[in-house]
N, C-alpha and C positions, 0 to 999 in steps of 0.2 A: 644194766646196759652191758651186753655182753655178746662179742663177734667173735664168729671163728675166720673172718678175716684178718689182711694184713693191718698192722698197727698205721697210722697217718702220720707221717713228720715233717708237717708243713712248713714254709717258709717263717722264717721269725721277722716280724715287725721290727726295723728300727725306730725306737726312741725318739719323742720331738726334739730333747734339749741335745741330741747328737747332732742336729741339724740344725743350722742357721741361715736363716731365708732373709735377702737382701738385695730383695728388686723394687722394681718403681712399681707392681701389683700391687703386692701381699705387705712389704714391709710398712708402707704410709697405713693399710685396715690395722695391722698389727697393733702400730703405733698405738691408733686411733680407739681399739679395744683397750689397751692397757689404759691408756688416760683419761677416756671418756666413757666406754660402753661402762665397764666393771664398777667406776665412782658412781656413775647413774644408778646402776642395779642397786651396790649395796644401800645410795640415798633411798630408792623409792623402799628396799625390805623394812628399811629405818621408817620410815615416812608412813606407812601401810603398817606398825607394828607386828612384823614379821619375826623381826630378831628378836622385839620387846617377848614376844610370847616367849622364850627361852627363858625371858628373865623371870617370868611370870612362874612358871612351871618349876623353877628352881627357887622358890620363895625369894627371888632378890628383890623383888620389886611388887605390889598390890595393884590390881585392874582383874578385870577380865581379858576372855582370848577372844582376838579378833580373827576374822579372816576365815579361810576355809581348810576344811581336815586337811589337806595337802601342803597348805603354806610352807610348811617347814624344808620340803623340798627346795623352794625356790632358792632361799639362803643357802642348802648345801652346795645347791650347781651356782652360782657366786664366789664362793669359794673355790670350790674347784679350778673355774677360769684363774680365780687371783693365784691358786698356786701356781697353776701352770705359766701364770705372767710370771710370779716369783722369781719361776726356776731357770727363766730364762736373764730373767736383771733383777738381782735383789732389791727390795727398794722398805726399807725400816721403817717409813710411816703407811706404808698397806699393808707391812708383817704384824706390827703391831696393832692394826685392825682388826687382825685375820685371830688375831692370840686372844685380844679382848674376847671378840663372839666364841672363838673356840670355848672360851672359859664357861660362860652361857648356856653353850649347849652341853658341856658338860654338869653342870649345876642343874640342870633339868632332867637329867637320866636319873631315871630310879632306881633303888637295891640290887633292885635283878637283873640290869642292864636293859629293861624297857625304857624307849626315845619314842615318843609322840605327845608336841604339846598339847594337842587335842584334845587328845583322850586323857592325860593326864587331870586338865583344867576343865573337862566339860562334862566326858562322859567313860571315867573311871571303870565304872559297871560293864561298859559295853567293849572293853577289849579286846578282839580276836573274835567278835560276834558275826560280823560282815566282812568280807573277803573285799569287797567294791572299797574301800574306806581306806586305802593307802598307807595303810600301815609299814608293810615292807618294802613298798615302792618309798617311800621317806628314804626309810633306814638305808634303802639302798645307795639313795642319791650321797646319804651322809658317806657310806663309804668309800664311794667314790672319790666326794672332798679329803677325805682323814689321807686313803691313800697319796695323794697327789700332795697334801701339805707334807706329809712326811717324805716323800721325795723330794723337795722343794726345798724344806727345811731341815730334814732330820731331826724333828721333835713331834714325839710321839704323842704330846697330850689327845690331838683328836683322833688317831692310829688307836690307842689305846682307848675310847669312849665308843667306837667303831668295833671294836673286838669284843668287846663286852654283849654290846648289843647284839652282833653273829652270835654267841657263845650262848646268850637269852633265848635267840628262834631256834640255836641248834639245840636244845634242853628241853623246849615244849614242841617241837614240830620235829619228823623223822619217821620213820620204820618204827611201827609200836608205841608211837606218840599218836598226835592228833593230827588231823588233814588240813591242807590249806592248799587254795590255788590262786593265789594272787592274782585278785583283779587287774591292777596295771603292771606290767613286767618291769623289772630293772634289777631286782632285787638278786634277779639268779646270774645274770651278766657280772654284777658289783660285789658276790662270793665269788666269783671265779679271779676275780684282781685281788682281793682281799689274800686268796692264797696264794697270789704273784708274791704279794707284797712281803707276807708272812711266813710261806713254805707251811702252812697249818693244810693238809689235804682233805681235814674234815669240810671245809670253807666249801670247795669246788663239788666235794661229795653231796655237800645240801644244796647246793643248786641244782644238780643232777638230780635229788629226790625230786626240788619241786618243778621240776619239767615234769617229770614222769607222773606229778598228779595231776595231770592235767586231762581232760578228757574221758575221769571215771565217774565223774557225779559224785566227786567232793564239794562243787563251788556252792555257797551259801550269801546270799547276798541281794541288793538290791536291782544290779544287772541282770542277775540271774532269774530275777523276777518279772523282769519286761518281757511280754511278747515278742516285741518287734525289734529285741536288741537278745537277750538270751545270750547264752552262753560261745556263741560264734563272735559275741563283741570284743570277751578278753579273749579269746583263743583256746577255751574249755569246751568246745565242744566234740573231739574229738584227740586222741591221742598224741603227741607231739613228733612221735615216728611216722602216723599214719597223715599225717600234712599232706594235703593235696593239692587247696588252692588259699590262696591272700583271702582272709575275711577282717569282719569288724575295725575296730578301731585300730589306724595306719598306726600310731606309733608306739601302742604295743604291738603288734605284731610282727615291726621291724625289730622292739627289744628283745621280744621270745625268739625271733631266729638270730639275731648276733649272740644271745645265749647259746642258743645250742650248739653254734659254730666255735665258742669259747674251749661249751664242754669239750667237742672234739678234739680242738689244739692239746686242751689240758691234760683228756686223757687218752687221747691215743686212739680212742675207739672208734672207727667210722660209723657208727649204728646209725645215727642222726642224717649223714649225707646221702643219703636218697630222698628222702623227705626235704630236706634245705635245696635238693637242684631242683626238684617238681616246685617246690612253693616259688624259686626264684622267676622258673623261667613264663609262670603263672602270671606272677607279678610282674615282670618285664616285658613279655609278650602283650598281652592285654589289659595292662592297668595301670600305666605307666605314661605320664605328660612328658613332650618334648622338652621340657625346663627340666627335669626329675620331678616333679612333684608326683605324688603318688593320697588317693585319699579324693576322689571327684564334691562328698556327700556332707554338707554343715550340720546334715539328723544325726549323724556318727559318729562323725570325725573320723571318717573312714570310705570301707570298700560299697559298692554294690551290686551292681551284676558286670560282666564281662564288657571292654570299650566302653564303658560308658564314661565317658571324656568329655563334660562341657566345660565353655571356658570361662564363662563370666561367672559363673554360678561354681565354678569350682574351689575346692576348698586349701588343698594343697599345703597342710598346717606346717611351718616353715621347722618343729619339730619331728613329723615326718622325711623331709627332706635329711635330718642330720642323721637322722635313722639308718636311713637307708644307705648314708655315707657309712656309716656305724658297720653294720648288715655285711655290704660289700667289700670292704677293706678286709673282714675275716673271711669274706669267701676266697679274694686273693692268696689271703697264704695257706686258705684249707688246698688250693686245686693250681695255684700260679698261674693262673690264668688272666691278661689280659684285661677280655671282658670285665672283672668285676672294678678292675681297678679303671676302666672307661668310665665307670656310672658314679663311683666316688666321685671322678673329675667332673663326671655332669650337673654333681648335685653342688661342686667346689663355686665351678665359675656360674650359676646357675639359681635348681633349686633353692638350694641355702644363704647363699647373699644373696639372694633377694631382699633375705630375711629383715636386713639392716642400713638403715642407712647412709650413707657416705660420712655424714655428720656423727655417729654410731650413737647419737641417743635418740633413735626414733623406729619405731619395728612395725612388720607386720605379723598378725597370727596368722592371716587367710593370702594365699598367693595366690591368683587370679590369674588366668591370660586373655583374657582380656574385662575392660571396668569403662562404663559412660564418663567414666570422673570423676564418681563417689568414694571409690577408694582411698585411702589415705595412710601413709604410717601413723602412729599415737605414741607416747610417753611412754606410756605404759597400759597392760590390761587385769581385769578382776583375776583373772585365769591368765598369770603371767612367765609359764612355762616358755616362751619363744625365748623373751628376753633374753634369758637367765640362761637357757639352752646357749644361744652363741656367744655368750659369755665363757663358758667351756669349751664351746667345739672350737672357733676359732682362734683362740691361741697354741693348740695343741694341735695347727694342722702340717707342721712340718714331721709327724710320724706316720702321713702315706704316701710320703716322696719315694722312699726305698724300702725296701726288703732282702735279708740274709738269705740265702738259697741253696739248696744242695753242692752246690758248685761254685759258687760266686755270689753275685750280689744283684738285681733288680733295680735299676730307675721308674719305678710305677709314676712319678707325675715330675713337669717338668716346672722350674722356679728358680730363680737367678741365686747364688749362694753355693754352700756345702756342705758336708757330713762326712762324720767317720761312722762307717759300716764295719762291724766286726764280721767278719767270714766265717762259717760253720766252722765246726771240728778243731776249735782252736789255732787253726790258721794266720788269726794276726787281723789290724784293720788297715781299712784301706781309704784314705781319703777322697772325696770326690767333692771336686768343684763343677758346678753350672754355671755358665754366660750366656743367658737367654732375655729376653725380650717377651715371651712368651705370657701371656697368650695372644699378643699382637701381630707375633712372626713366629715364625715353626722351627728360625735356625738355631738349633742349640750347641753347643761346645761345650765338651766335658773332658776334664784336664784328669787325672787318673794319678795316684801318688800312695804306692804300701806302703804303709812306715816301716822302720826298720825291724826286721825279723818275721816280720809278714810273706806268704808265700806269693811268689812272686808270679805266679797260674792261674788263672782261675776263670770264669766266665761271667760277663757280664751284659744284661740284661737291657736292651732298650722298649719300653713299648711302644709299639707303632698303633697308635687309636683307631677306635672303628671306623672314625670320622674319616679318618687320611687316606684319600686313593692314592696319591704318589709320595716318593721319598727317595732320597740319598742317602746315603752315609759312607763315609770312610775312617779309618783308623790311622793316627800317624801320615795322613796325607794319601794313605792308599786305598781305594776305591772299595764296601764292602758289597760282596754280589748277593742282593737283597732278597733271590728268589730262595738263594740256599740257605740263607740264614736265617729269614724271617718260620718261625714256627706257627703249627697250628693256633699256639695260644695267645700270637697277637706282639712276638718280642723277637727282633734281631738278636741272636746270639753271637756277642763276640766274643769266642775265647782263644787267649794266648796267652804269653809271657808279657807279663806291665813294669815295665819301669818308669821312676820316677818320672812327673811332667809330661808321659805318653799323654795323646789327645784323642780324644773322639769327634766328629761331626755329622751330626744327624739334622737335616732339614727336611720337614714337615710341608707336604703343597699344603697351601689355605686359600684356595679360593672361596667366594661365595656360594653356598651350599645352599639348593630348594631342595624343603625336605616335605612331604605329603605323608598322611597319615593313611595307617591301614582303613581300607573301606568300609571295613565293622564300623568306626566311630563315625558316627553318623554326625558331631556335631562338625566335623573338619573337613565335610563330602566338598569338593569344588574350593579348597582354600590350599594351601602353603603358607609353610615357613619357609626363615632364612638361619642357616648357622653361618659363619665364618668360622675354623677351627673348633675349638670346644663350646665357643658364647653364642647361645640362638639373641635371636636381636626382636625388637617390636617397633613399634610405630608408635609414637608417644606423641599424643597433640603440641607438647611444648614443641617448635623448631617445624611443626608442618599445619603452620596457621590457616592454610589453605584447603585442609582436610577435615571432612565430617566422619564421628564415629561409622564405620560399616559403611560406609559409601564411596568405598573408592576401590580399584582393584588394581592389580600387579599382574604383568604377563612374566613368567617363569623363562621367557628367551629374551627379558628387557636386563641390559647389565648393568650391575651397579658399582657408584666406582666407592675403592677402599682408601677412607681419608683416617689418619690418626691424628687426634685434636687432643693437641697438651694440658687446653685451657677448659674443654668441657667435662664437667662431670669427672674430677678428678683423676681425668687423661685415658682418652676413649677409642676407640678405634671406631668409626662410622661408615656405614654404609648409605652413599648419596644416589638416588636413581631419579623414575619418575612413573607415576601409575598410569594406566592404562589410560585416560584421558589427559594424560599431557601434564599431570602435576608434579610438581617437584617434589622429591619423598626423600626422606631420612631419616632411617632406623638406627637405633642405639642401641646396646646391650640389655637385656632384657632385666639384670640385675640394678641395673641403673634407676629404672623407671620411677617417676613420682618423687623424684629429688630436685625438682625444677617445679614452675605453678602447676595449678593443679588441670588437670586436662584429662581425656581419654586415653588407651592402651590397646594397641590389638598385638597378639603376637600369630594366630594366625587370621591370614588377610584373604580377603575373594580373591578368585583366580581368575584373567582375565578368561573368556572365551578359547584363546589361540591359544593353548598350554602345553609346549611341550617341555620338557624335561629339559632342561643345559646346566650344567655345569662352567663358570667362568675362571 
């Protein structure tokens, strides 16, 4: 990987545990992952002999292995979430949890730092035979976990069972070793934190190899052997620089490009960002669901040809959604741009909670927009990657609120609470409190505080979303002029001199937004949706008992009025109207849905005849 371009020195992510989020949104799910989601996961890995395989594989205990080559994944991303609850409130009876399985999965590594109970207890022989068979996608998720207990705790046991096992694929795979091109990605994302964590550059270096085998006619394996899946499933079909469009299976594909966005942070080299803006604007342009869902196809789990968007039948795997939070959040600090940190927020209030709950022990795999009323969340699945997935992603969402900057600092998402932001160049940090409401109301207040010896200059970043046609802002009570400070990339720039307790005030118009799809998707020809601010809403049979699935329709100039209800749906902002023959309608948050009896979903609805466009 080598440019005779300029090197990239994109913006640095701040830290979730630098942030602390403490609104009536985020804080109550927060809560609710820590006490319920995480005790659930780790019961069912317990319950499904998930963890037991560890024990198995490390002679502690006699049975056979149950479960599928993958399992072991699920318990790492378990962990993961628990440290990252950890890191936020210690709490000694899920430390001690967390220590026992550590000990497990370290009891089941072998000599050489090989981690798979699978292959261990099944089929030995067959090690590094098939590429499709998750071997490094495991290992990867384990590092993931190792890194984050050891942030969490400062105890290296599973830091140290993780390095071992890098130090095993960096021994037999490399330049002048053997080939591999990992069926499911993670593996090359989870070296590149590995050498966060460790300063080791070999780590980020063999993630970089294994992009680069990708696309030569290394892959060997059982994908590789389908006709109708082939090598465009994992994303070996073609070079990883020469990416042109979103193929195969959504949530590798969203891993393979938040790798390569890694690699770039890590080393400087832009080779990869040509290929990451064509494959985005690919996937965003044309393949991409108003929720964020991304992934139309249940043959897949994945792409298939261009708009092709339906909504009952779509599949939308609520770990693609996290992906592409994953995805976008590094395209943010590869380019500072706005836009990407928009679609994180789409996939926040959106996509991704969908995923879960309200109660946070009950999930979907497949997001839908719309379901007759078959749908349902479940306990749990045989193939229980969603789970386990927001088990990790949402506790560590307070690290795409900001961003460090050439100059200052970034507000990429807005949520009631604070953070200390460190300023480039050794500068000093700078506290930053939010009083929002948000995302029920657009007004935010941001209270601004250097600590002492911090420079007291700098610029700071508001993003104005794609959604917002109107907005205010002033500083200190003084008006800011929005035409000259709002930039190309979607952020009022306010720089000056901050002291202590200066204030920012930035408000968000939120009216009711009809949003129509491009006329390529032929499943949406003659329908709309509705956002309000960042949450598109649906029509959920619970509350509009008067309504049959697909039988009613909505005129685009009928206005709806904006109710916030304390009591519903663990505090909702509703939209109350009435459809085109005189019904009474009431749309909810689209993440909401199917937390009340069980009933039908539309999220996009027939368009009355008379459709013109308004905005209220």
């Amino acid at each position: 990987m080598t440019t005779t371009q300029q090197p990239i020195r994109g913006w640095r992510g701040v830290p979730f545990s630098s942030v602390r989020i403490d609104d009536e949104f985020w804080r109550p799910r927060l809560e609710v992952l820590k006490n319920v989601t995480i005790d659930v996961c780790l019961r069912k890995c317990e319950e499904t002999n998930r963890i037991r395989n560890f024990a198995l594989a490390g002679g502690l205990a006699e049975g056979d292995f149950e479960g599928m080559y993958y399992n072991d994944s699920d318990v790492y991303k378990v962990l993961e979430g628990a440290a990252y609850a950890l890191r936020t409130e210690r709490d000694p009876e899920l430390e001690a949890e967390i220590d026992r399985i550590a000990e497990l999965i370290a009891a089941a590594q072998e000599p050489d730092g090989y981690l798979s109970t699978y292959f261990t207890l099944i089929a030995p022989d067959l090690k590094w035979t098939d590429m499709e068979k998750h071997e490094m996608y495991n290992g990867g998720h384990l590092i993931e976990a190792a890194v984050a207990y050891y942030q969490a705790t400062g105890k290296r046991r599973l830091l140290d069972v993780a390095c071992r096992m890098a130090d095993h694929y960096d021994a037999v795979f490399g330049p002048g070793k053997r080939h591999w091109a990992e069926g499911h990605e993670e593996i090359e994302l989870a070296l590149v934190k590995l050498f966060g964590a460790t300063g080791e550059e070999r780590y980020w270096k063999l993630a970089l190899w294994l992009l680069e085998e990708r696309g030569h006619g290394h892959g060997v394996g059982a994908i590789w052997d389908k006709p109708e899946w082939g090598p465009a499933y994992c994303q070996d079909d073609v070079p990883v620089r020469d990416i042109r469009e979103v193929k195969g299976h959504a949530v590798r594909a969203m891993y393979l490009y938040t790798a390569m966005a890694d690699v770039v942070l890590a080393s400087g080299d832009p080779a990869y960002l040509a290929a990451l803006d064509r494959v985005w604007a690919h996937t965003v342009e044309r393949n991409l669901y108003v929720t964020g869902g991304i992934g139309p196809s249940v043959h897949n789990e994945g792409f298939t040809h261009d708009y092709d968007l339906p909504n009952e039948s779509a599949y939308c795997e609520t770990c693609a959604a996290i992906a592409m939070a994953f995805w976008n959040h590094r395209m943010n600090l590869l380019h500072g741009d706005g836009k990407y940190a928009d679609l994180v927020e789409r996939e926040l209030f959106n996509g991704a909670l969908s995923g879960i709950s309200l109660s946070g022990d009950r999930f979907f795999y497949v997001n839908p927009l719309a379901s007759k009323g078959e749908h349902h969340r479940v306990e749990w699945f045989h193939t229980s990657c969603c789970p386990t997935n927001l088990a990790r992603f949402l506790p560590a969402i307070g690290q795409y609120l900001y961003a460090s900057t050439e100059d200052g600092l970034a507000v990429n998402q807005y949520a009631n609470g604070e953070a200390d932001v460190e300023l480039g160049d050794g500068a000093g940090t700078v506290r930053i409190a939010q009083s929002t409401a948000y995302p029920w109301d657009g007004r935010i207040v941001i209270t601004v505080t250097p600590e002492p010896g911090a420079a007291d200059e700098f610029a700071i970043r508001l993003r104005v979303p794609g959604w917002c046609r109107g907005y205010r802002a002033s500083a200190q009570g003084e008006r800011v002029d929005g035409a000259e400070a709002l930039t190309a990339k979607g952020y009022l720039v306010l720089k000056r001199h901050w002291a202590a307790g200066d204030t920012i005030e930035l408000t968000l118009d939120m009216p009711v937004e009809v949003v129509r799809a491009r006329p390529e998707a032929e499943a949406n020809r003659g329908r709309i949706a509705l956002q309000r601010g960042p949450v598109v809403y649906c029509v959920e049979q619970a509350g509009n008992a008067g309504l049959r699935y697909d039988d009613f329709a909505l005129g685009a100039h009928e206005p709806f009025a904006v109710q916030h209800r304390a009591e519903l749906l663990g505090g909702v902002t509703v939209l109350r109207g009435r459809t085109a023959d005189g019904e009474p309608c009431e749309l909810i948050p689209y993440y909401a849905w199917d937390n009340r009896e069980a009933g039908f979903m539309q999220v996009w609805i027939r368009e009355a005849e008379d459709g013109r466009l308004y905005r209220f």
